[in-house]
ChimeraX commands (.cxc) that place a marker at each C-alpha (Angstrom):
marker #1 position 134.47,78.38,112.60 radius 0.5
marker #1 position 137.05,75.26,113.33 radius 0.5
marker #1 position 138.62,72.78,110.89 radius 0.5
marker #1 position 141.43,74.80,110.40 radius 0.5
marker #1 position 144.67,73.28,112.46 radius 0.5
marker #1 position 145.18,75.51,115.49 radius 0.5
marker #1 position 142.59,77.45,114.85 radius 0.5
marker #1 position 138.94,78.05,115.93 radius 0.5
marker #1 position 136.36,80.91,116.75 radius 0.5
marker #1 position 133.01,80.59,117.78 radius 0.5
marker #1 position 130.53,83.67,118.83 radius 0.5
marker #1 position 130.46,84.83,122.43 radius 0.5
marker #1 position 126.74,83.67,123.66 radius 0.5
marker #1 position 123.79,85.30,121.45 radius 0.5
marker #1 position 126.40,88.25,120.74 radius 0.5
marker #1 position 127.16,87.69,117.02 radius 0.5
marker #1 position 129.58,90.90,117.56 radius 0.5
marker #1 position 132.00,89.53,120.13 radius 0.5
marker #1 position 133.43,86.52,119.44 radius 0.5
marker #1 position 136.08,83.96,121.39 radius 0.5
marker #1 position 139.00,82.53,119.37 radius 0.5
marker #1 position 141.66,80.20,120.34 radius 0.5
marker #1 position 145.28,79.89,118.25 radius 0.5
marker #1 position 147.83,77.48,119.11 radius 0.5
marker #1 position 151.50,77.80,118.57 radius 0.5
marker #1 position 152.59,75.99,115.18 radius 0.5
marker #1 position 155.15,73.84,115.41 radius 0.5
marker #1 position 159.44,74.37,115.02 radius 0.5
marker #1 position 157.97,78.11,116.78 radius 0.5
marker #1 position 158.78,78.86,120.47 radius 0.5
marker #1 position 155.27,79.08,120.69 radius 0.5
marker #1 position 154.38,74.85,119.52 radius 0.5
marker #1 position 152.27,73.38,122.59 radius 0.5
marker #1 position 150.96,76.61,123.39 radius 0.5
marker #1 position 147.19,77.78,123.13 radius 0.5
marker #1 position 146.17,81.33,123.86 radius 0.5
marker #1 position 142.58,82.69,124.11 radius 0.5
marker #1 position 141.51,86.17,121.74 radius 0.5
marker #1 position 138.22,88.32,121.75 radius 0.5
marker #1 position 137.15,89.25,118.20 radius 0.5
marker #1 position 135.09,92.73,118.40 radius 0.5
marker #1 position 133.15,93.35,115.31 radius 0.5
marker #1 position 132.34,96.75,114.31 radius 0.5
marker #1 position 128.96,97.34,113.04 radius 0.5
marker #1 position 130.12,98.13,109.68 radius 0.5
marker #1 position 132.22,95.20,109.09 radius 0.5
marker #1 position 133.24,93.50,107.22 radius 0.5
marker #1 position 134.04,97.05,105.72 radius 0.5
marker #1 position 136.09,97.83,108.84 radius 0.5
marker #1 position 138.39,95.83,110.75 radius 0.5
marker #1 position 137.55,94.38,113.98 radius 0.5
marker #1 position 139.43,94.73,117.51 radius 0.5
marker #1 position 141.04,91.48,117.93 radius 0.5
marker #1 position 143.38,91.16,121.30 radius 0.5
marker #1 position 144.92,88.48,123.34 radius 0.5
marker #1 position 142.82,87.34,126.24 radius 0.5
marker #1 position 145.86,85.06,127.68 radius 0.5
marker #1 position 149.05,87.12,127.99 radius 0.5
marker #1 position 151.20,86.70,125.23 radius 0.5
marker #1 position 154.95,87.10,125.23 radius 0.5
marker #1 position 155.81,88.85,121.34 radius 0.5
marker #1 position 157.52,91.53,119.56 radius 0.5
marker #1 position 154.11,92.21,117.87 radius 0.5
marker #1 position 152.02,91.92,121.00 radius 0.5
marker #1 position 151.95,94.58,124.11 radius 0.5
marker #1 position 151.12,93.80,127.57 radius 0.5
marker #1 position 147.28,94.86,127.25 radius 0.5
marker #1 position 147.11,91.71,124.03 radius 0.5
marker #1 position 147.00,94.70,121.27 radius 0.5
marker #1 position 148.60,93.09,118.27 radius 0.5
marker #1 position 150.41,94.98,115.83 radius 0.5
marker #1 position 149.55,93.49,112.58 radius 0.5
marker #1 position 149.16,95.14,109.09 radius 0.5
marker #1 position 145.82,93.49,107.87 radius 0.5
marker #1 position 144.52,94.77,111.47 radius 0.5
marker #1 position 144.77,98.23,110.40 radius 0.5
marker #1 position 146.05,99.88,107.05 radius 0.5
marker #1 position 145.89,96.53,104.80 radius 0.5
marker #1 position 142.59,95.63,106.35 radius 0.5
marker #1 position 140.25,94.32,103.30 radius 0.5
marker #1 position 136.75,93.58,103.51 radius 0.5
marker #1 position 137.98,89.94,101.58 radius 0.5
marker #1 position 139.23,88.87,105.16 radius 0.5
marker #1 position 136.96,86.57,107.44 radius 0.5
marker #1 position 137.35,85.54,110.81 radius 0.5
marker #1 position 139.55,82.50,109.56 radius 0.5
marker #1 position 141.99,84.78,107.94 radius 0.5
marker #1 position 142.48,86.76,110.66 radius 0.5
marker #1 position 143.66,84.11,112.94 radius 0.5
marker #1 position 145.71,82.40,110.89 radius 0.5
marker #1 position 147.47,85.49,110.44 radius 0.5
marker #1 position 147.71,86.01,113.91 radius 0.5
marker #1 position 149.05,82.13,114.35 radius 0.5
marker #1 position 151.85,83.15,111.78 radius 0.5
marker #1 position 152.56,86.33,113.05 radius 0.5
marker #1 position 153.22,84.24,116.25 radius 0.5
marker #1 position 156.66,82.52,114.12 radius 0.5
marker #1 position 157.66,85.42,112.55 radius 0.5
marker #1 position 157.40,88.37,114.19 radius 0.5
marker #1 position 157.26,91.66,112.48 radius 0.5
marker #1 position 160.67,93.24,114.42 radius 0.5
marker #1 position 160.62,96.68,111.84 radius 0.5
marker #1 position 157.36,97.86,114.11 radius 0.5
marker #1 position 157.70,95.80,118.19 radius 0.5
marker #1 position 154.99,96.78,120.26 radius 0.5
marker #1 position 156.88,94.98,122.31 radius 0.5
marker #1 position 160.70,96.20,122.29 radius 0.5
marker #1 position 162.58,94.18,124.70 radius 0.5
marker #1 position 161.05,91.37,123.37 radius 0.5
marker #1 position 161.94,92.26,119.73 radius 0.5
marker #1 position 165.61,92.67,121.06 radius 0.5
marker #1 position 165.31,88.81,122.49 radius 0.5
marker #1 position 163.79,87.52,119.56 radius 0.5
marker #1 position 166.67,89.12,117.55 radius 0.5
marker #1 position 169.77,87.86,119.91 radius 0.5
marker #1 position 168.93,85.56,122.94 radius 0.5
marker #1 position 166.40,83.22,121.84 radius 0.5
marker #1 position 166.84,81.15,124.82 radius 0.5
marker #1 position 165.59,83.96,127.20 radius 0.5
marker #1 position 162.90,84.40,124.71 radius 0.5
marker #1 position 161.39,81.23,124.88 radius 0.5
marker #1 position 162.12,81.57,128.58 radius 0.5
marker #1 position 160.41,84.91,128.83 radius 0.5
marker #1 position 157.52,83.36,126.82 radius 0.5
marker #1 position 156.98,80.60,129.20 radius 0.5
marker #1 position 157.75,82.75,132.20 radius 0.5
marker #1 position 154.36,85.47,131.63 radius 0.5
marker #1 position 152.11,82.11,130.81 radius 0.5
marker #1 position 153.33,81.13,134.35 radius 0.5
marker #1 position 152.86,84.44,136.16 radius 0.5
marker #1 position 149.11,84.58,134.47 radius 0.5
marker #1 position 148.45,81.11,135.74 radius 0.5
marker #1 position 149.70,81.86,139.26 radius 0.5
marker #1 position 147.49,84.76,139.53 radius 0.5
marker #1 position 144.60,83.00,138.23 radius 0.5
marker #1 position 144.70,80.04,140.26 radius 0.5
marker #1 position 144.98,82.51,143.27 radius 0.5
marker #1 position 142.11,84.33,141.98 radius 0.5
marker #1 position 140.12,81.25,141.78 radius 0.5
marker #1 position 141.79,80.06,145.53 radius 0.5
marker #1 position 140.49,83.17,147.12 radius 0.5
marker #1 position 137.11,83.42,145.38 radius 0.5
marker #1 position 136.83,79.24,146.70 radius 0.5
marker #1 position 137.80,80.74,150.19 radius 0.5
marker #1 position 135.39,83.70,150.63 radius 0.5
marker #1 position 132.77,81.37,149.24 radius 0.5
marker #1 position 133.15,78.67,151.62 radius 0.5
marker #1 position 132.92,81.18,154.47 radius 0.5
marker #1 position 129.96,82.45,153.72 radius 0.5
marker #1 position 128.31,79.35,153.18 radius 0.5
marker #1 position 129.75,78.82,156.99 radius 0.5
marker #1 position 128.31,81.90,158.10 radius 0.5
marker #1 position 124.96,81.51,156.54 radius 0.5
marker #1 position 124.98,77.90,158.68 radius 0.5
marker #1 position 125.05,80.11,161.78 radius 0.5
marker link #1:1,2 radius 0.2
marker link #1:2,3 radius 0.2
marker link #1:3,4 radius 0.2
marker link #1:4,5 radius 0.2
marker link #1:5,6 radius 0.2
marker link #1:6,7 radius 0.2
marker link #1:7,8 radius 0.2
marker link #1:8,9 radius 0.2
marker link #1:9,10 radius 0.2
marker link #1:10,11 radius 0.2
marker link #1:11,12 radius 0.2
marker link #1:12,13 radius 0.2
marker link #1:13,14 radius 0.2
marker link #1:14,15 radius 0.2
marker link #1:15,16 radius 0.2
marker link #1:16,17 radius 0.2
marker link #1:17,18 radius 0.2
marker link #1:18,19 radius 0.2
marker link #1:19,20 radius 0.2
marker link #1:20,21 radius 0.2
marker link #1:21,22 radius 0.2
marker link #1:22,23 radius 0.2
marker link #1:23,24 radius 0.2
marker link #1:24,25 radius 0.2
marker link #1:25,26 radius 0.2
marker link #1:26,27 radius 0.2
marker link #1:27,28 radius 0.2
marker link #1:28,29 radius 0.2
marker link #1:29,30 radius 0.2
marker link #1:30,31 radius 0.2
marker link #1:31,32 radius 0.2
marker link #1:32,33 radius 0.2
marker link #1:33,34 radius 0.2
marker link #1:34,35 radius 0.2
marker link #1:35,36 radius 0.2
marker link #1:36,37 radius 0.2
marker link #1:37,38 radius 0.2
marker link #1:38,39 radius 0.2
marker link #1:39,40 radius 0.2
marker link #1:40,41 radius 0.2
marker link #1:41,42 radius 0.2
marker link #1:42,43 radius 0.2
marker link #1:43,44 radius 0.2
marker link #1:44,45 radius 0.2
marker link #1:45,46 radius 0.2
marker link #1:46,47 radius 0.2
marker link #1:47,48 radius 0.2
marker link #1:48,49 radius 0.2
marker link #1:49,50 radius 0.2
marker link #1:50,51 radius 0.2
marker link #1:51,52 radius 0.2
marker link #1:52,53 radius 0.2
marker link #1:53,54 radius 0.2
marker link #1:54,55 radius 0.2
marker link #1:55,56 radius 0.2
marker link #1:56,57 radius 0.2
marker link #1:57,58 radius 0.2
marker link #1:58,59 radius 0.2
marker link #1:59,60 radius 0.2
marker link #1:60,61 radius 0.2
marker link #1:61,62 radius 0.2
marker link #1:62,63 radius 0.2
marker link #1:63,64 radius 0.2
marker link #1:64,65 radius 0.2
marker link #1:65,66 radius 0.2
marker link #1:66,67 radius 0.2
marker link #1:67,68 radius 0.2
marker link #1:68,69 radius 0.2
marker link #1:69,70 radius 0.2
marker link #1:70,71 radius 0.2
marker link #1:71,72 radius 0.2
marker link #1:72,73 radius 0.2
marker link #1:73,74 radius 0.2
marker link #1:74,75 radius 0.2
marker link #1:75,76 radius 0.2
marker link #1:76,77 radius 0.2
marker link #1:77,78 radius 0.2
marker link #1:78,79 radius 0.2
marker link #1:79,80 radius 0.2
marker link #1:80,81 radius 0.2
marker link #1:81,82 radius 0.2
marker link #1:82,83 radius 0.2
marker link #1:83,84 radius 0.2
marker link #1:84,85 radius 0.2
marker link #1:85,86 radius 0.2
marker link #1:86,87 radius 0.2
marker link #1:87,88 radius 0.2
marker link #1:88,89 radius 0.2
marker link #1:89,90 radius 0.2
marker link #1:90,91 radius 0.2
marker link #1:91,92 radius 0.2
marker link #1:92,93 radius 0.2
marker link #1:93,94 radius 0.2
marker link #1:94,95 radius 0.2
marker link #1:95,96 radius 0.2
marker link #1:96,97 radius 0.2
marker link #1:97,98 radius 0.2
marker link #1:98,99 radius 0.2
marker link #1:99,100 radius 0.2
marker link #1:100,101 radius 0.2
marker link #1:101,102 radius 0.2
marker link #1:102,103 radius 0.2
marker link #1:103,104 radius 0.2
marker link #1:104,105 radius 0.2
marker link #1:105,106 radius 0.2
marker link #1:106,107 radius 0.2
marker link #1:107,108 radius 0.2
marker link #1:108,109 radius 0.2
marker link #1:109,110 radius 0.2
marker link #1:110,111 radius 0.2
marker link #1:111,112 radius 0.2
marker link #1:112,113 radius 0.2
marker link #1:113,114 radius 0.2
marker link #1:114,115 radius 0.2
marker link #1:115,116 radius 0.2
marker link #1:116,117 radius 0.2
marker link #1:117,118 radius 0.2
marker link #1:118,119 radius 0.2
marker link #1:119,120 radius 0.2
marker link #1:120,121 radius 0.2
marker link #1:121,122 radius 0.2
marker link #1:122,123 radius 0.2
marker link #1:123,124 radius 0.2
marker link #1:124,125 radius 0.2
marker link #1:125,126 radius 0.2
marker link #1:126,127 radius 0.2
marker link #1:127,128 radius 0.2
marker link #1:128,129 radius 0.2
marker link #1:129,130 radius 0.2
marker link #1:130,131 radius 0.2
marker link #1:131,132 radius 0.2
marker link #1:132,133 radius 0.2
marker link #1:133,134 radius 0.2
marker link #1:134,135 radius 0.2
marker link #1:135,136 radius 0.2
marker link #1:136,137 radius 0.2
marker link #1:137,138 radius 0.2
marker link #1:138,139 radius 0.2
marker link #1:139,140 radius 0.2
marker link #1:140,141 radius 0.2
marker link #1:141,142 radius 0.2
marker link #1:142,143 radius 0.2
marker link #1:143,144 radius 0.2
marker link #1:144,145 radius 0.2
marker link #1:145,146 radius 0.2
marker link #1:146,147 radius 0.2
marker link #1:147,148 radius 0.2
marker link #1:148,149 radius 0.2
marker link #1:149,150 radius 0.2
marker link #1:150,151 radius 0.2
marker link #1:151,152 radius 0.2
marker link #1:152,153 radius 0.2
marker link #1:153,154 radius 0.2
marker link #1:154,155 radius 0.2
view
């Protein structure tokens, strides 16, 4: 699935239940210039059921908790067997502008969103940061341990 601007989905290897999708932040949002990575877990019964769609990259939102569950209607009780993958993400992309503050999954970012928008889009910026730290240390020490083995093997 791509064509759609800001939005694209493509299966996960031969697995045509788990899928990888990608949004990025529309623009006038705190979230234009941003991309974030989501797993799409389809149930066997879909498209009569839902499927489990989270945030991959950590995403800073009323509507979003820590783990990348998403609090959106046509996720749960609204969820009709008309929607497609495309559907879905747009949603999501939306959601992303105009959060849903009557049910935060995230309250202290509903209560940032509502009064201090410039520690919001601070906030925002400052988890992408912290997740990008970690990762490139991740990939620094994985280099590392690497590179000494290959040393050791030498010997």
């Amino acid at each position: 699935m791509s064509g759609d601007t800001g939005v694209s989905a493509f299966p996960e290897g031969e697995n045509i239940f788990s899928w990888i999708g990608t949004i990025e932040g529309s623009k006038g949002t705190p979230y234009e210039g941003l991309s974030y990575k989501l797993s799409l877990k389809f149930p066997l019964d879909y498209p009569f059921k839902p499927p489990l769609v989270k945030f991959e990259t950590p995403c800073f939102h009323p509507n979003i908790d820590q783990c990348g569950n998403i609090c959106l209607d046509i996720l749960q009780e609204m969820w009709s067997s008309a929607y497609d993958c495309r559907t879905i993400l747009i949603s999501i992309q939306s959601l992303l502008g105009e959060p849903n503050n009557e049910s935060p999954l995230n309250c202290y970012a509903a209560t940032l969103w509502s009064n201090q928008e410039g520690l919001y889009v601070f906030s925002i910026l400052d988890s992408l940061l912290l997740f990008l730290s970690v990762f490139s240390a991740l990939l620094l020490y994985t280099a590392q341990a690497n590179l000494q083995r290959k040393c050791i093997l030498k010997f």
